[in-house]
C-alpha positions in Angstrom: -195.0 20.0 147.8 -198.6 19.2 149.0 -200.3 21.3 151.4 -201.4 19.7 154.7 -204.9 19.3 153.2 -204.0 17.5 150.2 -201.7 15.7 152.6 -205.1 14.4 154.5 -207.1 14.2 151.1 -204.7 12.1 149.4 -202.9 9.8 151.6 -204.5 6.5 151.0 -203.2 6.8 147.8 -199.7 8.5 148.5 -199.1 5.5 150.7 -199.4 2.6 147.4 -195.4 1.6 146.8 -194.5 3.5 143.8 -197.2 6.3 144.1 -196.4 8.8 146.9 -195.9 12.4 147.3 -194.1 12.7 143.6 -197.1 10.8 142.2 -199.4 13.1 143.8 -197.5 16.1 142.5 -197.3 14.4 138.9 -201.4 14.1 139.1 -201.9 17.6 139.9 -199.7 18.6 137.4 -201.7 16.4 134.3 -203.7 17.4 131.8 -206.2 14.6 130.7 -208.6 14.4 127.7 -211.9 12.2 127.9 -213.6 11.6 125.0 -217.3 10.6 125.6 -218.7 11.4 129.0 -221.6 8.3 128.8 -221.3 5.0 130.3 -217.4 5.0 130.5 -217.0 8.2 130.2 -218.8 8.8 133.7 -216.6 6.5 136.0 -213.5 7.7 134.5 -214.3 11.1 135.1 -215.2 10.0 138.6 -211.9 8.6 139.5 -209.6 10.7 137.3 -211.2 14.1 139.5 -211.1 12.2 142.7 -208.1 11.2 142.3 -206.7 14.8 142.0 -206.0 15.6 138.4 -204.7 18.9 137.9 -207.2 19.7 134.2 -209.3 17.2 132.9 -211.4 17.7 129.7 -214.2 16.2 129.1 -215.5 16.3 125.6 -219.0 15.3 124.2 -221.7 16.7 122.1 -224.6 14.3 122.9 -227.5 14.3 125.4 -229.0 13.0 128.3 -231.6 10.6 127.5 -233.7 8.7 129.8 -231.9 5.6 128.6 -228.7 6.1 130.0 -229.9 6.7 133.7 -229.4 3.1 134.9 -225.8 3.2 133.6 -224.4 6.5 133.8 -224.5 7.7 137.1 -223.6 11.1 136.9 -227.1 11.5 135.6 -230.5 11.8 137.2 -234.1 12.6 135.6 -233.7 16.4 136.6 -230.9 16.4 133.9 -232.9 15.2 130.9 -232.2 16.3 127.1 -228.9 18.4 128.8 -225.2 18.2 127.7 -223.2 15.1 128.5 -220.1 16.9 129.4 -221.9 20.0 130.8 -223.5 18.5 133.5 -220.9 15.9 134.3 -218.1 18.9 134.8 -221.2 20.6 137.5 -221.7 17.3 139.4 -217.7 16.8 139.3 -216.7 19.9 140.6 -218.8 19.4 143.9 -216.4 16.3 144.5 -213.3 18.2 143.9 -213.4 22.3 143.8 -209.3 21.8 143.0 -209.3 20.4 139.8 -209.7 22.7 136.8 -212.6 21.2 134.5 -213.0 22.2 130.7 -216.1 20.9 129.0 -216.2 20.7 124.9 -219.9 20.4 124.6 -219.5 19.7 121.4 -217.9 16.0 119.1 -214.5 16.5 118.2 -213.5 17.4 115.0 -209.6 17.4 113.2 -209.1 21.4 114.3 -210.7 20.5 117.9 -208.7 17.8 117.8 -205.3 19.2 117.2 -206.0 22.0 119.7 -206.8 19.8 122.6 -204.9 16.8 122.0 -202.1 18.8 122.0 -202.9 20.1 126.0 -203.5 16.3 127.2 -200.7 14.1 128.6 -203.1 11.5 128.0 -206.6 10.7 126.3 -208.9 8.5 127.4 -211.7 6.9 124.2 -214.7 6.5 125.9 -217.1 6.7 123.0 -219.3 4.2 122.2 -218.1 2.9 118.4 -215.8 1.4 116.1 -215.2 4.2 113.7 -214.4 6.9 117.0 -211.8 4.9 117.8 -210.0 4.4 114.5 -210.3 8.5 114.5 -208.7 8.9 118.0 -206.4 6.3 117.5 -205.2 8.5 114.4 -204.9 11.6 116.5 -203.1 10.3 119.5 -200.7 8.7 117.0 -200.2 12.2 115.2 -199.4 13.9 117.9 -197.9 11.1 119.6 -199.9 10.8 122.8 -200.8 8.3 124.9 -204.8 6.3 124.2 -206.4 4.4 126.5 -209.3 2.6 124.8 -212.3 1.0 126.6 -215.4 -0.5 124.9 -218.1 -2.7 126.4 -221.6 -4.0 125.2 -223.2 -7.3 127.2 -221.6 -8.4 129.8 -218.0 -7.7 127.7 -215.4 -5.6 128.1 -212.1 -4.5 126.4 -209.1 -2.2 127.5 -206.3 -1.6 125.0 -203.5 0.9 126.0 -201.7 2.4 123.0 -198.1 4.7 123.8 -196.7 5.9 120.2 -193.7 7.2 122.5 -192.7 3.8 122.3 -191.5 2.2 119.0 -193.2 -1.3 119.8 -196.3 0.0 121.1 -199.3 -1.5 118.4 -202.1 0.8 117.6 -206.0 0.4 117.3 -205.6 -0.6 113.5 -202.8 -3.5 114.5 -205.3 -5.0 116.4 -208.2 -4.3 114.6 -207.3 -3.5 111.0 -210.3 -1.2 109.2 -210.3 -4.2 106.4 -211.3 -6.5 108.7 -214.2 -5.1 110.6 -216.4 -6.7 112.5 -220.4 -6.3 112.8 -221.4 -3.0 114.2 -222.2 -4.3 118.2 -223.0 -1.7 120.3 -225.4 -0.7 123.3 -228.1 0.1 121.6 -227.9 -3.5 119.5 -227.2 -5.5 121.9 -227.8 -4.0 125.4 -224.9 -3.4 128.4 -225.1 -4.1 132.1 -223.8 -0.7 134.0 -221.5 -2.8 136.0 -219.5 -4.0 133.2 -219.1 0.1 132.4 -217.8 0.8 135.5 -214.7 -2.4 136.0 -213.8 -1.4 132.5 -214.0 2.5 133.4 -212.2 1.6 136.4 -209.0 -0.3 134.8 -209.2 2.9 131.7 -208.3 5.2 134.9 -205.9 2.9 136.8 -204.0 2.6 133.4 -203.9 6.6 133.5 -203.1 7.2 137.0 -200.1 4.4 136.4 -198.9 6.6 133.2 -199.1 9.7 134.8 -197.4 9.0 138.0 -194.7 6.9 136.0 -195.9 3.4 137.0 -195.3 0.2 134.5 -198.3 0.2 132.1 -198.5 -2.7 130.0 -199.0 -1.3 126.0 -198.7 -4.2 123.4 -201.7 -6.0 125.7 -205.4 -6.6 124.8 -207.4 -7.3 128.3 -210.9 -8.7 127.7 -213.5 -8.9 130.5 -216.1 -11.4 130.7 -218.8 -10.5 132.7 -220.6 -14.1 132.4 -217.6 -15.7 134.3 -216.2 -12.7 135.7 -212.9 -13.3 134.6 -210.3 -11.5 132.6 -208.2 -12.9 129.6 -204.6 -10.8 128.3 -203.5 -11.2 124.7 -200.2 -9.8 123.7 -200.8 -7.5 120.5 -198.1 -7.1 118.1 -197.0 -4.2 116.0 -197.5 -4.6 112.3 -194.7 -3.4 110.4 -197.8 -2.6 107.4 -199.7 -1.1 109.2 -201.2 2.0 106.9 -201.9 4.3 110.4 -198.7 3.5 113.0 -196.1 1.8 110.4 -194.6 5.7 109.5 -195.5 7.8 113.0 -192.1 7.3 114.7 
């Protein structure tokens, strides 16, 4: 049962059809693992710990540089050169003294990755590159837990929810199978708008929040943003019966 406080705190959200006091509850009773705390990794952790997550962890070895200030906006220039995922838990925790905040200051590897995988309800892939993903989407499939994947560069976006709980649910390498990779695109190749960051950050969270609180959540689907039109696209995404990392997992 929510206290009065968390009554007053929440209730915005507690009033959405489908959400209330339960949903609450279910939030404050989640575990959630985010994997790169840059230019996604910074507005999920945002709304995740504002929304009233009971743990979130927020895992990343990398640094502050000067060149992620316009984008990631837990970040300011008295920050420089420190931990990613240090100094977003000490900037989240002013937001929300309630939620318990574990920092991994450090990139995960398979033992870090069994041990905290296995703690998350959910993980969220916010790094910034092809060959991440294909090692989450591994992981989550091992242990059998719920991926959200976000990637952007440009003014593009992409949101792909994978649930190995269900036997349908494609993975990373049905959509994108390792054989047929495309060019390596990425900020630093081709440049990002912070914007685009922060509506792809934003649907990575709502798809979590939804999961958690036992909303529909739409696995099987490939949403792409297109931040020169503003529009979205869906795709439906198929399971491949072949496919050498989800074909055996059930």
């Amino acid at each position: 049962m929510l206290t009065t406080q968390e009554q007053l705190r929440y209730s915005r959200q507690t009033l959405v059809s489908g959400f209330g006091e339960s949903g609450q509850i279910a939030l404050q009773n989640a575990c959630v693992l985010v994997v790169g705390i840059g230019g996604l990794g910074n507005p999920v952790s945002q709304y995740l710990v504002s929304a009233g997550i009971g743990k979130i962890i927020l895992c990343d070895g990398d640094s502050i540089d000067v060149s992620n200030l316009p984008r990631q906006i837990l970040f300011d220039d008295s920050v420089l050169a420190d931990n990613k995922a240090e100094t977003a838990a000490n900037r989240l925790e002013q937001s929300n003294p309630e939620c318990n905040i574990e920092v991994v200051d450090e990139m995960l590897d398979d033992e870090l990755a069994d041990y905290y995988i296995s703690q998350a309800d959910i993980v969220i892939d916010c790094t910034d590159n092809v060959a991440s993903r294909y090692t989450l989407n591994a992981w989550c499939l091992k242990h059998q837990t719920p991926l959200v994947i976000g990637a952007a560069t440009g003014l593009d976006g992409q949101h792909f929810f994978i649930d190995p709980k269900q036997q349908d649910s494609a993975c990373y390498q049905c959509l994108f199978p390792e054989t047929q990779q495309a060019p390596v695109q990425n900020c630093q190749t081709i440049g990002i708008i912070g914007p685009v960051l922060a509506i792809v950050g934003g649907m990575q969270s709502l798809t979590a929040i939804k999961y958690l609180v036992g909303m529909k959540t739409f696995n099987n689907r490939l949403e792409l943003f297109d931040g020169a039109y503003q529009s979205w696209q869906s795709f439906t995404v198929q399971k491949q019966p072949n496919c050498p990392a989800c074909a055996n997992t059930q």
